[in-house]
PyMOL CGO cylinders between C-alpha atoms (Angstrom):
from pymol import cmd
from pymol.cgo import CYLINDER

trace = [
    CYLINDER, 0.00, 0.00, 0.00, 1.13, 3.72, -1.08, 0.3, 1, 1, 1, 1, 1, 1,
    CYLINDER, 1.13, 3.72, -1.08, 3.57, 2.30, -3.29, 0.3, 1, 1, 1, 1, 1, 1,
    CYLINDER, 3.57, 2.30, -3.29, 2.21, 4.29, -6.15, 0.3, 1, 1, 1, 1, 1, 1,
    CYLINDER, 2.21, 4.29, -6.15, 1.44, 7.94, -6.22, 0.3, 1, 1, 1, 1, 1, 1,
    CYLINDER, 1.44, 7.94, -6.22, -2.27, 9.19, -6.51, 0.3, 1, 1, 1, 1, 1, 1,
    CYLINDER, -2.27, 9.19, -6.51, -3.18, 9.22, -10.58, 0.3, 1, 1, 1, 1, 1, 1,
    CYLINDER, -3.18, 9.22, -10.58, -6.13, 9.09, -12.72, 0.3, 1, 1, 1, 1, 1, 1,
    CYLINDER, -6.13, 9.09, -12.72, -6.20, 5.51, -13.19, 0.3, 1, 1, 1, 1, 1, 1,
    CYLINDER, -6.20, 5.51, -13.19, -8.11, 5.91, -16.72, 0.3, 1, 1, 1, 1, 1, 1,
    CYLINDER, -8.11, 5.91, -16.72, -4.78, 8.29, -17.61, 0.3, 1, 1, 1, 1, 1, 1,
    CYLINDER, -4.78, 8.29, -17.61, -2.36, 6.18, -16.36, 0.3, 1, 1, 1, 1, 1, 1,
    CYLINDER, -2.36, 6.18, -16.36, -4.08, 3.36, -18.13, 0.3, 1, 1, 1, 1, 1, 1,
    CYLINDER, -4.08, 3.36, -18.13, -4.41, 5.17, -21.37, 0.3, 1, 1, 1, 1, 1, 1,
    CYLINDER, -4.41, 5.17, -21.37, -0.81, 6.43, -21.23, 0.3, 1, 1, 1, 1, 1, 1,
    CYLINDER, -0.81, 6.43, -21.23, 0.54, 2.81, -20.66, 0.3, 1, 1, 1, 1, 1, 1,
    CYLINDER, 0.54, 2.81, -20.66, -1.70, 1.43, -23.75, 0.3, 1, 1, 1, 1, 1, 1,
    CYLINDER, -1.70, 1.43, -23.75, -0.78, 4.46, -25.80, 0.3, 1, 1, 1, 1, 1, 1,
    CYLINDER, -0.78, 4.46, -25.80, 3.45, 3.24, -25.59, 0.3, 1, 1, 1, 1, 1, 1,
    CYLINDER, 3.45, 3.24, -25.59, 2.39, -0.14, -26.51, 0.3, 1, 1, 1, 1, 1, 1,
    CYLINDER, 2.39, -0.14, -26.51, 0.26, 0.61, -29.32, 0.3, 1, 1, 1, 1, 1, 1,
    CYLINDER, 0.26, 0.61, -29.32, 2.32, 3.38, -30.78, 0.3, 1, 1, 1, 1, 1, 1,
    CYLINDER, 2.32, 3.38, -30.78, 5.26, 0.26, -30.90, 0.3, 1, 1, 1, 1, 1, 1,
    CYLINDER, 5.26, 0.26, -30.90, 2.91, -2.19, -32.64, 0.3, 1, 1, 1, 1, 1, 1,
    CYLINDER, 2.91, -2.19, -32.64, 1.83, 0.71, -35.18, 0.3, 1, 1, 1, 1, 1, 1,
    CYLINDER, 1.83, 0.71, -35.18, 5.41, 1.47, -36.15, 0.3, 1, 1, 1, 1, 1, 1,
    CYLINDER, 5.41, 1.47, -36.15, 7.03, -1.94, -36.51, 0.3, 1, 1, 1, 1, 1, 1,
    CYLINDER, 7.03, -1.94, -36.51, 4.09, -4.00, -37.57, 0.3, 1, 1, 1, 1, 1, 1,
    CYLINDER, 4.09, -4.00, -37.57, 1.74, -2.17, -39.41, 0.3, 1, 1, 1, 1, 1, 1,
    CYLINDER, 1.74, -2.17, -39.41, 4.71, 0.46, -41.17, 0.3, 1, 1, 1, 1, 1, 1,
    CYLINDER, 4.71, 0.46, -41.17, 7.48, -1.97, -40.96, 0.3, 1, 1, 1, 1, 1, 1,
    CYLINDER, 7.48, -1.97, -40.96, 9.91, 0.13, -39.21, 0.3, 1, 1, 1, 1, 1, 1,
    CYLINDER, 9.91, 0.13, -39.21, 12.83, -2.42, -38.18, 0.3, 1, 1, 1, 1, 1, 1,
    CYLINDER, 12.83, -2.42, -38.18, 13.22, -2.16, -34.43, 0.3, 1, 1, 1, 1, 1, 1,
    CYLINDER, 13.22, -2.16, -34.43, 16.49, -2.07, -33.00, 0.3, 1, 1, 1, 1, 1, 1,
    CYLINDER, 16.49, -2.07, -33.00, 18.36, -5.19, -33.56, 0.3, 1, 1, 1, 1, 1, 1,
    CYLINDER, 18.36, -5.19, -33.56, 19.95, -5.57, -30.10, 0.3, 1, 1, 1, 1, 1, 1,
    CYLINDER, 19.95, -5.57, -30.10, 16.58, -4.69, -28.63, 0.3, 1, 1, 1, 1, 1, 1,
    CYLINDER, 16.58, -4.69, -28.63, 14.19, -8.37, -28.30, 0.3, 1, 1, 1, 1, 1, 1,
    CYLINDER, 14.19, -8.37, -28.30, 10.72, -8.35, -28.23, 0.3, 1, 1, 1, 1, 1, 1,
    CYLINDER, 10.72, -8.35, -28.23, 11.22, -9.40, -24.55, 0.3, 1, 1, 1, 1, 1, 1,
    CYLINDER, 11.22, -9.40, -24.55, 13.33, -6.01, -24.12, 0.3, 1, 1, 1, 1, 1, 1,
    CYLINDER, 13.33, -6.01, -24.12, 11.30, -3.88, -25.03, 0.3, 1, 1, 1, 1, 1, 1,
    CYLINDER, 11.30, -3.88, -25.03, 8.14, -4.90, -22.73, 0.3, 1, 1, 1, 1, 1, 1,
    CYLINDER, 8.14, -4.90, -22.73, 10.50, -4.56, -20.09, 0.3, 1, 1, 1, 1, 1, 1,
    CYLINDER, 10.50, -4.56, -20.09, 11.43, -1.57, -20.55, 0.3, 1, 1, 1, 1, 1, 1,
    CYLINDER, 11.43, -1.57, -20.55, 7.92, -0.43, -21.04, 0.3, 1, 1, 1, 1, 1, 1,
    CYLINDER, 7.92, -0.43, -21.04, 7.07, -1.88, -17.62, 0.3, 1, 1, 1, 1, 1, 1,
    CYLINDER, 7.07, -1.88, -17.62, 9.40, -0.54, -16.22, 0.3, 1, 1, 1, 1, 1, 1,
    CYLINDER, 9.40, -0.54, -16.22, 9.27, 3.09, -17.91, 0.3, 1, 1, 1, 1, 1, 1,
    CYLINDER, 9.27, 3.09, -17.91, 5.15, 3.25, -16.38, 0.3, 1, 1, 1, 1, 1, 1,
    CYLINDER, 5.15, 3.25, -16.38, 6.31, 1.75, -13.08, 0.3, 1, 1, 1, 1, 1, 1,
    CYLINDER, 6.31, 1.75, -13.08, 8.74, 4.24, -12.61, 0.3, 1, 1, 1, 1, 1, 1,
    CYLINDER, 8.74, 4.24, -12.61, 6.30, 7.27, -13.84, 0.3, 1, 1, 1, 1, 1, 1,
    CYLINDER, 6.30, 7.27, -13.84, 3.91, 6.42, -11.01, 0.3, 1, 1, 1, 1, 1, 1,
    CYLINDER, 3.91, 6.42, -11.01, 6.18, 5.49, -8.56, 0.3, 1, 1, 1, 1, 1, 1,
    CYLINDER, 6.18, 5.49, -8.56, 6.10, 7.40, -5.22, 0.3, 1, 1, 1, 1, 1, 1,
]
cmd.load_cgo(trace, "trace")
């Protein structure tokens, strides 16, 4: 408990969907090559832990 500061959880939510999307968009729909010492793996990760971080108290 109180691990997390106090956000709109509908923001938050929308923010976190909004870097995943934006990543599918680019590489799969327009082909952009990602990174090639960046996995699929890495990159969720760092996503995670990007968001954690944000809200983090």
């Amino acid at each position: 408990e109180g691990a997390f500061r106090p956000v709109d959880s509908l923001v938050a939510a929308r923010g976190f969907i909004g870097m995943t999307v934006h990543y599918l968009l680019i590489h799969e729909l327009f082909g952009v090559k990602r990174p090639p010492r960046s996995s699929p793996e890495e990159v969720v990760q760092t996503f995670v832990s990007i968001f954690l971080k944000g809200i983090e108290r």
